[in-house]
VEXZAPA-771820 format. One record per residue: residue in three letters; x, y, z of N, C-alpha, C, O in turn. Coordinates in steps of 0.05 Angstrom, whole numbers, padded with zeros to 5 digits, always signed. Layout:
# residues N
alaXYZXYZXYZXYZ ...
//
This chain:
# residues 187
unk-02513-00988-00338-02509-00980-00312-02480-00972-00309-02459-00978-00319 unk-02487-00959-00295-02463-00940-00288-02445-00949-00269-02456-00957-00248 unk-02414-00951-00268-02408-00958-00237-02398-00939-00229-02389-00922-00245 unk-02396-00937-00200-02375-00906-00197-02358-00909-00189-02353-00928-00174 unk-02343-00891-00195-02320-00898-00195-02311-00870-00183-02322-00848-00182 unk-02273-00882-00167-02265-00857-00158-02247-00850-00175-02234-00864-00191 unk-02246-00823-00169-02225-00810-00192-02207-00796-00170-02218-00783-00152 unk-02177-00800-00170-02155-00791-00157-02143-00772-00176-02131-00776-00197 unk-02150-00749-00164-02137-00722-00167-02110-00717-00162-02109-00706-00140 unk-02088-00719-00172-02055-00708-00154-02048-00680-00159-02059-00674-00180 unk-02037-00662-00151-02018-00646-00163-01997-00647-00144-01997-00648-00120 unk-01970-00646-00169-01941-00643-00158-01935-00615-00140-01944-00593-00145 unk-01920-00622-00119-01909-00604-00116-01892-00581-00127-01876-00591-00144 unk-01889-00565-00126-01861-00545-00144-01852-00527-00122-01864-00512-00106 unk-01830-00533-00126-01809-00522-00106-01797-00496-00131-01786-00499-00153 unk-01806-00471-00113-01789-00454-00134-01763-00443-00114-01762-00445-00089 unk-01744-00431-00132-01716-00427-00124-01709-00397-00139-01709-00391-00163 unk-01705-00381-00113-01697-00355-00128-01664-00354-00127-01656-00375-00117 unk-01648-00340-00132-01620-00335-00129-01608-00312-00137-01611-00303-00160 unk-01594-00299-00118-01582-00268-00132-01544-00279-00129-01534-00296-00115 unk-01534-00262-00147-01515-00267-00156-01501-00262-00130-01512-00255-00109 unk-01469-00267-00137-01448-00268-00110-01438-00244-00122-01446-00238-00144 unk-01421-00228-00107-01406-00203-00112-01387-00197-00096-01385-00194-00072 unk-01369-00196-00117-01342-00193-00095-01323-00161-00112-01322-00156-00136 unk-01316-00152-00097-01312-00122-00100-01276-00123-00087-01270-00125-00063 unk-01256-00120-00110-01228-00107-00098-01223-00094-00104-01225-00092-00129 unk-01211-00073-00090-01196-00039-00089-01163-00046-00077-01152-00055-00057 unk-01158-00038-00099-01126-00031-00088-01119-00008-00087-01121+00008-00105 unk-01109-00004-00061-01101+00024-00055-01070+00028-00065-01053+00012-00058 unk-01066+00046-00077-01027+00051-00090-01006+00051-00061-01004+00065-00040 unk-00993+00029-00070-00971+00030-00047-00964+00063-00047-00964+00079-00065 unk-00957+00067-00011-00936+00089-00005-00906+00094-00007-00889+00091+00010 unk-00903+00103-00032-00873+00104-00035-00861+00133-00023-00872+00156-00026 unk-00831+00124-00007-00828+00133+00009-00794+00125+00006-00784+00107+00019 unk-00778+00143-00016-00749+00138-00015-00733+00154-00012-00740+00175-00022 unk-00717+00155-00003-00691+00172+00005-00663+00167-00004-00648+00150+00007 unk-00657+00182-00026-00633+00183-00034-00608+00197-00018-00611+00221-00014 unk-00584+00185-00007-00557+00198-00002-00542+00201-00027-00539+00183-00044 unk-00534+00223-00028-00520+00233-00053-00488+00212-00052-00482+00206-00029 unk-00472+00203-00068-00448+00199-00072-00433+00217-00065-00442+00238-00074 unk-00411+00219-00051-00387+00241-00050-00361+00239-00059-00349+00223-00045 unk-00346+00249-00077-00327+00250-00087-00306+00270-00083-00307+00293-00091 unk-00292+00261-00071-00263+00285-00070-00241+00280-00090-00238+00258-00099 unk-00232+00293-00094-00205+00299-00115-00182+00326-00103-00188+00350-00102 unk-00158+00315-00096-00145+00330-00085-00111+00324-00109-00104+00303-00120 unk-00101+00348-00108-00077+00338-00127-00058+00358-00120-00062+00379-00107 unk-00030+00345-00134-00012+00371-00121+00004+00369-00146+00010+00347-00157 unk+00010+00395-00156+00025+00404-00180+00049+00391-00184+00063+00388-00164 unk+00059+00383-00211+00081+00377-00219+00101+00401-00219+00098+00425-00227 unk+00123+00386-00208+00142+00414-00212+00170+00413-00231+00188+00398-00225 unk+00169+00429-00255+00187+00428-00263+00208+00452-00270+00204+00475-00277 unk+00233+00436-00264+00266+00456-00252+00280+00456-00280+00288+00434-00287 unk+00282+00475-00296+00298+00476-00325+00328+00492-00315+00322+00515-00319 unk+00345+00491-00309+00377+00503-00299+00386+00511-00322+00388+00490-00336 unk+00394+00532-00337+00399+00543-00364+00435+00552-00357+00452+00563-00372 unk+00438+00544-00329+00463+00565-00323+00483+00553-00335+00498+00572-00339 unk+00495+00533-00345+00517+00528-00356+00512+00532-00385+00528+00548-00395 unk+00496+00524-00400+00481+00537-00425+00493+00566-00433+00507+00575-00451 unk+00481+00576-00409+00495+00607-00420+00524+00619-00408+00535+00641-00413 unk+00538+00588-00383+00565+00606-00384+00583+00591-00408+00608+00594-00410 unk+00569+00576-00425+00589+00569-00435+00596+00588-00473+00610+00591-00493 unk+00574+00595-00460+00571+00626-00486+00589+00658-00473+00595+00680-00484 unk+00592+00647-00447+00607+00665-00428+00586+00687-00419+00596+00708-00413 unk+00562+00686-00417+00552+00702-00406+00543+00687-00376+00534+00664-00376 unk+00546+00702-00351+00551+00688-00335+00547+00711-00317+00549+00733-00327 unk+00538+00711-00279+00540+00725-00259+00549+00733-00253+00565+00718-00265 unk+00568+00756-00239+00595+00768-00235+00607+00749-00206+00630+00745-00202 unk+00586+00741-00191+00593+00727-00175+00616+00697-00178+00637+00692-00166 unk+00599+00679-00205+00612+00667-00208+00642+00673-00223+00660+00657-00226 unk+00641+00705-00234+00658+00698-00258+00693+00709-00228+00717+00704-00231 unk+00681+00720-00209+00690+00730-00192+00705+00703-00174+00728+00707-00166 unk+00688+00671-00165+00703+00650-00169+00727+00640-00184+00748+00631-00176 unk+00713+00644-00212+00737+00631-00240+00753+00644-00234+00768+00627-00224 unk+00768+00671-00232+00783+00690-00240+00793+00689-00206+00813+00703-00203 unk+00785+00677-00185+00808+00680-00159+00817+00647-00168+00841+00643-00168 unk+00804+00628-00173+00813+00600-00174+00832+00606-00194+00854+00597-00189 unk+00831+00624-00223+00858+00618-00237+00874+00638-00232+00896+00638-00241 unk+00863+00657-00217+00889+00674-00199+00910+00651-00181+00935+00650-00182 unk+00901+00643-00174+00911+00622-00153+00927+00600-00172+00950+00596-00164 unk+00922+00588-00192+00937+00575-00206+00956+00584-00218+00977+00572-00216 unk+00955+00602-00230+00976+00622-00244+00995+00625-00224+01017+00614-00227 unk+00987+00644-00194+01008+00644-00182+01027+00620-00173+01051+00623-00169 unk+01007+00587-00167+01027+00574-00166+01048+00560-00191+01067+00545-00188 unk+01036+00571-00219+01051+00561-00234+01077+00585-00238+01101+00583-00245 unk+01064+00602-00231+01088+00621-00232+01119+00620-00217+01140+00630-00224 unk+01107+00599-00187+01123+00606-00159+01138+00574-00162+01155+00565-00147 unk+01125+00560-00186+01135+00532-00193+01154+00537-00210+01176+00526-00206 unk+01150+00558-00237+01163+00564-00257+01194+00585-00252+01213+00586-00267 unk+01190+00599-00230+01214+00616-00225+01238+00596-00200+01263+00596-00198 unk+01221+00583-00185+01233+00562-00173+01248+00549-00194+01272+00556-00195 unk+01240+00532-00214+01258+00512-00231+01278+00531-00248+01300+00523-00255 unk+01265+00560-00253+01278+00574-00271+01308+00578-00254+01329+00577-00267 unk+01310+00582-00225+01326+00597-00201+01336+00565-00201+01360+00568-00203 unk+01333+00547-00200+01349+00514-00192+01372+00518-00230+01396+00521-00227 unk+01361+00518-00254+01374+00512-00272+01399+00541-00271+01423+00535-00275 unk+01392+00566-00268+01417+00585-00254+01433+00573-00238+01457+00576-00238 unk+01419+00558-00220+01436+00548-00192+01466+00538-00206+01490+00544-00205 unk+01451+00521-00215+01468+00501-00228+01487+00512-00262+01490+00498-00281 unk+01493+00535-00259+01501+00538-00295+01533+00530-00290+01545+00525-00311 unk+01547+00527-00267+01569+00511-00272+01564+00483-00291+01580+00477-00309 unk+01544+00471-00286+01542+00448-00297+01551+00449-00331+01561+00428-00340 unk+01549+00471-00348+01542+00475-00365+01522+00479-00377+01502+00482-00363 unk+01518+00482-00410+01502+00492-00422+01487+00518-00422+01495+00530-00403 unk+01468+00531-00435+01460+00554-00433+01432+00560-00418+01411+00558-00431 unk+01431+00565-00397+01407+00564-00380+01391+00581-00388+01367+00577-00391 unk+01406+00612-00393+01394+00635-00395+01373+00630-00419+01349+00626-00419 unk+01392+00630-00439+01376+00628-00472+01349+00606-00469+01327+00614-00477 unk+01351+00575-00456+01336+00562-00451+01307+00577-00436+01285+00567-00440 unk+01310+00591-00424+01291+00603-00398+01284+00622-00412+01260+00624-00408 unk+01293+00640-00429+01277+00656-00450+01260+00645-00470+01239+00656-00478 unk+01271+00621-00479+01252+00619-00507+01233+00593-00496+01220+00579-00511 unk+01235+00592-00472+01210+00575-00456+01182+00589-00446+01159+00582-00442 unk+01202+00619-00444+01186+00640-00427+01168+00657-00460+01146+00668-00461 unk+01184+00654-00477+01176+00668-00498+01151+00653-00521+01135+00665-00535 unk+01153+00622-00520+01137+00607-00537+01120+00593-00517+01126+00584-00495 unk+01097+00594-00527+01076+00586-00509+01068+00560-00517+01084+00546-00530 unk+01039+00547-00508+01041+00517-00520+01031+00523-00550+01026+00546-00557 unk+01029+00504-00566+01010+00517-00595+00983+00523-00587+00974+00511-00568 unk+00973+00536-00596+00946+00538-00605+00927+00508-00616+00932+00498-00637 unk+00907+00499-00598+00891+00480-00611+00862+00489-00620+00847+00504-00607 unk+00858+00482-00633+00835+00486-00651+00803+00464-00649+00811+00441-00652 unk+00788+00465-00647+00768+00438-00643+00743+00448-00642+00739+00469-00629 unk+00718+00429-00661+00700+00434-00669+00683+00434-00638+00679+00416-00622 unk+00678+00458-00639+00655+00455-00614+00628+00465-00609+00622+00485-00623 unk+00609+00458-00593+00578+00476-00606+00576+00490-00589+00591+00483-00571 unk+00562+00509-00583+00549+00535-00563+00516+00537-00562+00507+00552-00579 unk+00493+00525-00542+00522+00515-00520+00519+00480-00524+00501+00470-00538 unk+00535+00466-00514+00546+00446-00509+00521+00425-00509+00502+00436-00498 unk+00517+00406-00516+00504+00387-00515+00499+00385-00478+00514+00394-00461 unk+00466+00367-00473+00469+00364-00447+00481+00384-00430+00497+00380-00412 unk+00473+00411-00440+00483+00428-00415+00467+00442-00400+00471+00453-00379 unk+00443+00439-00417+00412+00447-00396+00402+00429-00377+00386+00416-00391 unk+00401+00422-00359+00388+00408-00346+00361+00407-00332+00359+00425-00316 unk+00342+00394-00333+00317+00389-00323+00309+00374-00306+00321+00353-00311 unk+00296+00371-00290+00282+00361-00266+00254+00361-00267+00242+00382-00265 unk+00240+00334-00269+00217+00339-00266+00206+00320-00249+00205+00296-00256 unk+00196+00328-00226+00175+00308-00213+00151+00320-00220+00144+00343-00225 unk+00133+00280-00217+00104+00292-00235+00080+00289-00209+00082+00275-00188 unk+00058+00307-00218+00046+00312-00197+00031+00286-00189+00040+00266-00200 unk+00006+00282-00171+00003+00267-00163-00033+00271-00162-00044+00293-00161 unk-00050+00244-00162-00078+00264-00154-00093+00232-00137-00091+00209-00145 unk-00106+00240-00117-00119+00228-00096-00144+00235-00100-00154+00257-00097 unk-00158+00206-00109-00193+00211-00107-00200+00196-00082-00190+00174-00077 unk-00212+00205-00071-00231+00189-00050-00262+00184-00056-00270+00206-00062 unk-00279+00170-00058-00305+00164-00062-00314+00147-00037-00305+00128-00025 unk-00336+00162-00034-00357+00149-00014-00389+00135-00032-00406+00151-00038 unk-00391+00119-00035-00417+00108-00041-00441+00119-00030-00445+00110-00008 unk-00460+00136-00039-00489+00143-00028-00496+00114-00025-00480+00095-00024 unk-00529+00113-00024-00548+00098-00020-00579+00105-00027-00586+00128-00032 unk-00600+00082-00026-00622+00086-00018-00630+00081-00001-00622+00059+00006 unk-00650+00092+00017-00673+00078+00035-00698+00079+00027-00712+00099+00022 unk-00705+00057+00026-00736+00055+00013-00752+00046+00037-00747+00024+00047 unk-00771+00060+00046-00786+00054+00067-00812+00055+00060-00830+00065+00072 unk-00811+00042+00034-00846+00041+00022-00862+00024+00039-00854+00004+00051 unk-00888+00034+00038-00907+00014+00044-00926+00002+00028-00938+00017+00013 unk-00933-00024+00027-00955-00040+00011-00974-00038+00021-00974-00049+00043 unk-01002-00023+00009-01029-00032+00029-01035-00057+00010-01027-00062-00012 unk-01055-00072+00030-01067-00100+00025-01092-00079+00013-01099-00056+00017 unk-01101-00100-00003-01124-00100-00017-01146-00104-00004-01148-00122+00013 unk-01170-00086-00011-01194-00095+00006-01213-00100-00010-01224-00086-00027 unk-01218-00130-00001-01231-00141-00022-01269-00147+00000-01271-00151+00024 unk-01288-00146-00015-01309-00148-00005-01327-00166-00009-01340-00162-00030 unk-01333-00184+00002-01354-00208-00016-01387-00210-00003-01395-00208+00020 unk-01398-00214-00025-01418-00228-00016-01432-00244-00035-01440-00238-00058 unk-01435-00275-00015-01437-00293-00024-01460-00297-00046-01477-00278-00046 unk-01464-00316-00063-01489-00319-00074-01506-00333-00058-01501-00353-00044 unk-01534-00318-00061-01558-00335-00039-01572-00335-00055-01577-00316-00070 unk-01581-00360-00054-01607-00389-00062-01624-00389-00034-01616-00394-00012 unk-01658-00382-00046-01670-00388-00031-01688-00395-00038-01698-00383-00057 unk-01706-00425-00024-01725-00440-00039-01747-00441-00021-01747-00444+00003 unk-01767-00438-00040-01799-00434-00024-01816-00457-00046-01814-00463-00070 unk-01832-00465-00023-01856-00477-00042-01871-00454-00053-01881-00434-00044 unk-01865-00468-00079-01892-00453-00104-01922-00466-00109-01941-00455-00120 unk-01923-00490-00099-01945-00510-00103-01940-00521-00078-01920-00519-00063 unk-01963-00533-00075-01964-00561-00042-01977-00578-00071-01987-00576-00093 unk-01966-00599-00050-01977-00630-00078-02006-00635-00055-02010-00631-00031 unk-02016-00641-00068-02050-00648-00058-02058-00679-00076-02051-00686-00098 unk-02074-00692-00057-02084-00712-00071-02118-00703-00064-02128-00694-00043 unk-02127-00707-00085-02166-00693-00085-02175-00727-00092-02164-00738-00112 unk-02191-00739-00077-02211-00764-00088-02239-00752-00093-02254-00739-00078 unk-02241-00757-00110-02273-00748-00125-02285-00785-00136-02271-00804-00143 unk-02317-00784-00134-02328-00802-00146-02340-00794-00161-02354-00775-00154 unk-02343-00801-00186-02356-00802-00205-02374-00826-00216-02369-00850-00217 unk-02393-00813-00224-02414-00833-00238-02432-00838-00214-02441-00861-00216 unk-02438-00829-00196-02454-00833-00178-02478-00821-00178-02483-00798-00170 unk-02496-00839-00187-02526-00839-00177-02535-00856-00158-02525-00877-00150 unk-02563-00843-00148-02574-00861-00124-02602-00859-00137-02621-00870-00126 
//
């Protein structure tokens, strides 16, 4: 004999789960550059050196010379001459004065008047050492500078970034059930 019996049926549930990926998307856009150069400025200003070379005694001492000046020399030793002359007939006219005194005035006053000083002689160069003279002032030069610049007035764009999230979504795939069945049952 048979007994009957119950038979318990289950099935699990199942939970299924789909999911799509997350996605995130960035673009950068190129900064706006945007610069401006000022040029540097430079000035330079200068003023010439001047130089004065004077050759004139150089060449009067070779005797070549201006008529102007030589027209100086020749009244200045006009002028000396006559006073050595107006000195020389003066003392010559005082030692006459006096020829009571004795001695020979006359003969003296001739062979004073007749012999001159000697002759000197001496090594000399043409022309003369140091007889050119020069002058030089030296020129001069003034820079001025101004510093340019930049302006940079770039702009940065932000990045645009885009997302979307990952989604999970869960559905029953099964329902859990319990089934009772008997078995072995006769009547």
């Amino acid at each position: 004999m048979q007994i009957p019996q119950i038979q318990i049926d289950q099935t699990q549930a199942k939970i299924g789960m789909t999911s799509s990926q997350g996605q995130q998307q960035i673009e950068q856009p190129q900064a706006v550059l945007n610069l401006k150069q000022t040029p540097s400025k430079m000035s330079i200003s200068t003023t010439k050196g001047w130089l004065s070379i004077d050759q004139t005694e150089a060449w009067a001492s070779m005797d070549i010379k201006p008529i102007s000046r030589r027209i100086r020399e020749w009244a200045a030793e006009g002028n000396q001459e006559v006073l050595k002359g107006m000195q020389r007939v003066a003392s010559e006219g005082d030692a006459l004065m006096r020829i009571e005194n004795g001695g020979d005035p006359i003969k003296s006053i001739a062979k004073s008047n007749y012999e001159g000083p000697p002759p000197s002689f001496n090594i000399g160069f043409v022309p003369p050492p140091f007889s050119v003279k020069m002058d030089y002032r030296p020129g001069t030069t003034d820079i001025q500078f101004s510093k340019g610049g930049v302006e940079n007035n770039s702009r940065v764009q932000k990045p645009r970034i885009s997302y979307t999230p990952q989604e999970v979504k869960f559905h029953m795939q099964q329902l859990n059930s319990i089934r009772f069945s008997v078995v072995n049952q006769e009547i």
